[in-house]
C-alpha positions as CSV (number, residue, x, y, z in Angstrom):
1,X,0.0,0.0,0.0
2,X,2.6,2.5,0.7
3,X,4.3,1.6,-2.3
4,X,1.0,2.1,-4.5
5,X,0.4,5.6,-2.7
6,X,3.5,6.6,-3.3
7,X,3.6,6.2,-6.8
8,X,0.1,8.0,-7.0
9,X,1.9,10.8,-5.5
10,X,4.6,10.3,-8.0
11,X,1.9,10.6,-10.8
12,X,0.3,14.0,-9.1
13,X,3.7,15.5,-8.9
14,X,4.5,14.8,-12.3
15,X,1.4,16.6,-13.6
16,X,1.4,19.6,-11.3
17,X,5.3,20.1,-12.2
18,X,3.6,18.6,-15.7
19,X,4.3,15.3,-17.0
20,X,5.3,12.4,-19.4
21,X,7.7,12.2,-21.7
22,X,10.3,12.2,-25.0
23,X,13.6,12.4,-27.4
24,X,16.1,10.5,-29.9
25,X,18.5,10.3,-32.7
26,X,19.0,11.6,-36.2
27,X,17.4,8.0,-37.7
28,X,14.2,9.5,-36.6
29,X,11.1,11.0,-38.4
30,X,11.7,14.0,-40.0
31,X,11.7,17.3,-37.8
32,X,8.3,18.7,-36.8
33,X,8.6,21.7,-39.2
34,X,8.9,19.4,-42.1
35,X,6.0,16.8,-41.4
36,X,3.3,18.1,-43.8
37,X,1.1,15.2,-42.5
38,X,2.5,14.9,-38.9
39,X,-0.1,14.0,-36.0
40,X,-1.2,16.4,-33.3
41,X,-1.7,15.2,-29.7
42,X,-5.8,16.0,-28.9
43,X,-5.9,13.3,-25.4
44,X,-3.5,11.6,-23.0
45,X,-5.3,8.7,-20.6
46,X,-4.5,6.8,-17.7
47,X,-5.6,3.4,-15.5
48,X,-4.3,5.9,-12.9
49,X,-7.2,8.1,-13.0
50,X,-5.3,11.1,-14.8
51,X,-6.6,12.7,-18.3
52,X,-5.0,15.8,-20.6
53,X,-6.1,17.5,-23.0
54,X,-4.4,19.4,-25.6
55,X,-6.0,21.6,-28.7
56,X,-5.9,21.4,-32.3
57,X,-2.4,22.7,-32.5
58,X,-1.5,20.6,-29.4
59,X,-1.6,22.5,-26.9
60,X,-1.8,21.4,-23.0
61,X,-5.1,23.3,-22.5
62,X,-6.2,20.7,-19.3
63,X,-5.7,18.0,-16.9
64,X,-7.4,16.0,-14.1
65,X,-5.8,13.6,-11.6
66,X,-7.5,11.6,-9.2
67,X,-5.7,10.0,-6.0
68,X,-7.9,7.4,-4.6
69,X,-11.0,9.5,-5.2
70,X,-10.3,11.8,-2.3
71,X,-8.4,15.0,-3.6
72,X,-9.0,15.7,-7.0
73,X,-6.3,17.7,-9.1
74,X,-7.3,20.2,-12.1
75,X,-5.1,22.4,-14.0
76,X,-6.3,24.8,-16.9
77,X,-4.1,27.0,-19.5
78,X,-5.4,30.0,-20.7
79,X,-4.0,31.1,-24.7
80,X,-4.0,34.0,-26.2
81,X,-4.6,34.1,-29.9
82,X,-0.8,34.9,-30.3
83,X,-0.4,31.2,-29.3
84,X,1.4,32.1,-25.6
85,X,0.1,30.6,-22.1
86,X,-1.2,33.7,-20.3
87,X,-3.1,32.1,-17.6
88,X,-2.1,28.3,-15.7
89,X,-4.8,27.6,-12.8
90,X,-3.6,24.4,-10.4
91,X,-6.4,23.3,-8.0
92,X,-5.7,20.6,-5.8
93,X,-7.5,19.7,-2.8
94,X,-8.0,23.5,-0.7
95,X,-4.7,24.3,-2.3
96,X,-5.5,26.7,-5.9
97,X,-2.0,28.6,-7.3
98,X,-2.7,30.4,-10.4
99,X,-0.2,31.9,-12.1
100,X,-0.3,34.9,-14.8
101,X,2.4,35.4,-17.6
102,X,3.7,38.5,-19.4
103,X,5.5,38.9,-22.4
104,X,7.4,41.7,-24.4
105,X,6.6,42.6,-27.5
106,X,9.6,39.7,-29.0
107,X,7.5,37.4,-27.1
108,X,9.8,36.6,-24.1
109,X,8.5,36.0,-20.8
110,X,9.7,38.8,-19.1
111,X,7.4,38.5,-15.7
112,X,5.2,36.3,-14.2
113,X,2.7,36.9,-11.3
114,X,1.7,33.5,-9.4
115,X,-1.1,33.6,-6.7
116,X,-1.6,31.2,-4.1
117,X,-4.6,30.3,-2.2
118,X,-4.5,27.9,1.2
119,X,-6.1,27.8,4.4
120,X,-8.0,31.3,3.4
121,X,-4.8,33.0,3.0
122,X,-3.3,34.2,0.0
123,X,0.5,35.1,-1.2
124,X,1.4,36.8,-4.6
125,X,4.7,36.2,-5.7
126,X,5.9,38.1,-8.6
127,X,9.3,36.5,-10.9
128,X,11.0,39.0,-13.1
129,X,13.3,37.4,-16.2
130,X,16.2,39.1,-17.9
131,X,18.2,37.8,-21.1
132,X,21.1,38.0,-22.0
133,X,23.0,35.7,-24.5
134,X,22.1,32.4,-24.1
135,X,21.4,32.7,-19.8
136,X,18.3,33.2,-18.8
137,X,17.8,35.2,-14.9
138,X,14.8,35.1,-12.9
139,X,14.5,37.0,-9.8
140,X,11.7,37.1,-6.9
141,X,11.0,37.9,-3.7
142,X,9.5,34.6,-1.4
143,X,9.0,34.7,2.9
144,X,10.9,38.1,2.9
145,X,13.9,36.7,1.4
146,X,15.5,37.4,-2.1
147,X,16.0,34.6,-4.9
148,X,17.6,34.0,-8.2
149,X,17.6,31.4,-10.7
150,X,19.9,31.4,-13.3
151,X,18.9,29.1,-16.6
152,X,21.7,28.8,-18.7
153,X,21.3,26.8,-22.2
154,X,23.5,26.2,-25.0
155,X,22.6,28.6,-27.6
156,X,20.2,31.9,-27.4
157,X,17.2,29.8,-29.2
158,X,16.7,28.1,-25.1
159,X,16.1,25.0,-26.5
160,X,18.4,23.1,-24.6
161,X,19.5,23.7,-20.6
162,X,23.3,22.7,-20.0
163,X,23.1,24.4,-16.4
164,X,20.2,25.6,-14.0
165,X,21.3,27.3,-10.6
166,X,18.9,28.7,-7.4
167,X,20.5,31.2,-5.0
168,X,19.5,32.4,-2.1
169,X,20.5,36.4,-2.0
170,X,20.0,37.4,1.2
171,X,22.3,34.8,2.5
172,X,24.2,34.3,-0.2
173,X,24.0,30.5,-0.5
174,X,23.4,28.7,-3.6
175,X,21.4,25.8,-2.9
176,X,20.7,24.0,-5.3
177,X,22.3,23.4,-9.2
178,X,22.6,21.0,-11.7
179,X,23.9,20.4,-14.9
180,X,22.5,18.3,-17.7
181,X,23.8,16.0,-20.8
182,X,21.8,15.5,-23.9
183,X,22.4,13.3,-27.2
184,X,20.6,13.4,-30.2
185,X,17.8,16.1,-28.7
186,X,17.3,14.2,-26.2
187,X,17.9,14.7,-22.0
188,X,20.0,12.1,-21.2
189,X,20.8,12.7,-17.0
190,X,21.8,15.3,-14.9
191,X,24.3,15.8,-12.1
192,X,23.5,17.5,-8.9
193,X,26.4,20.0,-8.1
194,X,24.5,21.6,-5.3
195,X,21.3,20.6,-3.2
196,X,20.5,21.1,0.3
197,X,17.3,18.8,0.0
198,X,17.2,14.8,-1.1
199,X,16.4,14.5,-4.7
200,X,14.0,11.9,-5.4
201,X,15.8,9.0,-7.4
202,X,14.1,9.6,-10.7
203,X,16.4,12.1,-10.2
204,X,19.4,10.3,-10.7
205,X,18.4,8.1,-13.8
206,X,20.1,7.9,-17.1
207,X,17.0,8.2,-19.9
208,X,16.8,6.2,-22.6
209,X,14.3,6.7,-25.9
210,X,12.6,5.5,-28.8
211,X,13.3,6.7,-32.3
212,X,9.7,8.3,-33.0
213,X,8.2,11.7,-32.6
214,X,7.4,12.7,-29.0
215,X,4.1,14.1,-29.5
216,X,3.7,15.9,-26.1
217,X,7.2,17.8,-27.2
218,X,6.5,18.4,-30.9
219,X,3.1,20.6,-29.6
220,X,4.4,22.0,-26.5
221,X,7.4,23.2,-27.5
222,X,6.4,27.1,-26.6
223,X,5.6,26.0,-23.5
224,X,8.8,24.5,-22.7
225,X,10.4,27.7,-21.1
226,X,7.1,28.2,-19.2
227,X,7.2,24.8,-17.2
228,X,11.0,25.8,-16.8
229,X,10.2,29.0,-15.0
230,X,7.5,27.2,-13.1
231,X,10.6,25.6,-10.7
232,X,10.9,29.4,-9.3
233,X,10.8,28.9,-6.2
234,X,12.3,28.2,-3.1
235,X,11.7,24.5,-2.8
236,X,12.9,23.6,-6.6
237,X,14.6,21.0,-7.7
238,X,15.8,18.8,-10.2
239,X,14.1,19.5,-14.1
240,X,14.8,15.9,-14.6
241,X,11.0,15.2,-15.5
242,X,10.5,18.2,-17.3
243,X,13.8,17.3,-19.6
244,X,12.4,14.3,-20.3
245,X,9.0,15.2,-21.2
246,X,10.2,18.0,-23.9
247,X,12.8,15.6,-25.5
248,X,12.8,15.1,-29.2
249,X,11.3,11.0,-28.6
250,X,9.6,9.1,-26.2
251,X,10.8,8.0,-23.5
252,X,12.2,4.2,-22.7
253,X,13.0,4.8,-19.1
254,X,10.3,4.6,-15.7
255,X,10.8,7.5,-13.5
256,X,10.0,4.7,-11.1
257,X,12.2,2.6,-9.6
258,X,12.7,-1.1,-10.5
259,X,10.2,-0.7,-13.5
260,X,10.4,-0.8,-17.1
261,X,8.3,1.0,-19.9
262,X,7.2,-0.6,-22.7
263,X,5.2,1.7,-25.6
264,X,3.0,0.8,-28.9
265,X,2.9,2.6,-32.0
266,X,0.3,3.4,-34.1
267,X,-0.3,3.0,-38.3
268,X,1.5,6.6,-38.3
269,X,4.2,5.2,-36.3
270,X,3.4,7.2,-33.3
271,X,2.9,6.0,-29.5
272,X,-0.4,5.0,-29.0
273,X,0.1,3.3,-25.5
274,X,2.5,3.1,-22.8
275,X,2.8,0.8,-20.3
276,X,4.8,1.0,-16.8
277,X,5.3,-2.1,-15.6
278,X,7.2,-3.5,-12.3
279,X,10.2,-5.8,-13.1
280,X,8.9,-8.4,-10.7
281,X,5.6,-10.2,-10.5
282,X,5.3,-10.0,-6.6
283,X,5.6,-6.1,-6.6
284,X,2.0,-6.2,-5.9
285,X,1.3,-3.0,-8.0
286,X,-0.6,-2.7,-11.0
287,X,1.1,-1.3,-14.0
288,X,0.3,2.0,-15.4
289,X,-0.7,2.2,-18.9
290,X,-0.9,5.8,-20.7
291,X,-3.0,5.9,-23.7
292,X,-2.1,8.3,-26.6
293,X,-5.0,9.6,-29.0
294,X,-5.1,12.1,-31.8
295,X,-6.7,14.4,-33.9
């Protein structure tokens, strides 16, 4: 039992933080800008009670998650007709943190304002970004003290992370920072330089993928910065999960330990169905199977 509730939790995390999967190598299906016929993600499904939705362009526009029929998650993403997330509402239990994003006219995030409910209290936080090259600098103000976090990618399209860093200003310690190795477009691990918390031990995995088309990534891939900046805060962590869900294939590798992931395809030759399973038969969990449709 502790093991199943655990991995619900796992589950919730992963779609508050947002979650699934991704990448591969150059014997792949053409790049997204070049598939005149190319598939767009319209549901994701779950045995585990979870359900997203995504528009025509494929779009993560919604998502429910249900742990044991007790507290019931929801997120929904406002977008604007220029195609950016302006709006992200997370309810989940008495907990609601909405979060509202503003852009320049280049269409960079330059500030985002999140709002959090609990216990009939409420606390704004407001994040300011800053560019320059290819490092991205987010600062904030959280319990009186000041923060930074410094995102800093390979190139100035932000496509791929090589380094993410959180400092605490006011005194001066940087307490958490990683670094991150990808082949092929895809997030391969990360090392922990810095953390004055335990990392959970999906943390810690090296990722391996499949050689098709991550669906999730080829229509979020605007929103990639946004679920970047969502780790603004004072109890962040690794981006493992993140990485992995907006990498070029699918992912091979269970975030969950001592379990293997095996996925179907369909007559397009994209997933249709993945399936989490335990590597032994006496685990005494059922495994998760994620079903892909399309529009």
């Amino acid at each position: 039992m502790k093991r199943i509730t655990s991995i619900k939790n796992l589950f919730l995390l992963l779609l508050i933080t947002v979650t699934l999967s991704c990448n591969s190598d150059d014997s792949s299906d053409l790049p997204i800008e070049e598939e005149d016929n190319r598939l767009v993600l319209k549901r994701i499904t779950s045995n585990r009670d979870f359900r997203l939705e995504f528009n025509i362009s494929g779009r993560w526009i919604s998502s429910t998650a249900n742990e044991s029929n007790i507290n019931e998650s929801r997120v929904n993403n406002i977008i604007n007709n220029q195609d950016q997330l302006v709006k992200r509402t997370i309810e989940n239990g008495g907990l609601q943190r909405t979060t509202e994003y503003q852009y320049d006219s280049s269409g960079k995030i330059i500030q985002t304002i999140k709002i959090i409910f609990s216990n009939g209290s409420t606390t704004e936080i407001a994040t300011q970004f800053s560019y320059n090259n290819n490092v991205i600098t987010a600062t904030n103000t959280e319990s009186n003290e000041d923060y930074q976090y410094t995102f800093t990618f390979t190139d100035d399209s932000y496509m791929e992370i090589s380094n993410f860093k959180a400092t605490n200003l006011t005194s001066g310690e940087d307490f958490f920072e990683e670094t991150y190795l990808y082949i092929n477009d895809n997030f391969k691990k990360t090392t922990i330089i810095t953390s004055t918390t335990e990392q959970p031990p999906y943390a810690f995995k090296t990722y391996e993928y499949d050689e098709t088309i991550n669906p999730w990534a080829a229509g979020n891939r605007v929103d990639y910065l946004n679920e970047l900046f969502s780790v603004t805060s004072k109890n962040t962590g690794s981006l493992t999960t993140i990485l992995v869900r907006h990498s070029k294939n699918n992912r091979l590798t269970s975030h969950i330990e001592d379990q293997t992931i095996s996925v179907e395809y369909n007559e397009q030759g994209y997933i249709s169905k993945e399936t989490d399973s335990p590597n032994s038969d006496n685990s005494g969990f059922e495994p998760s199977i994620i079903n892909f449709e399309y529009y």
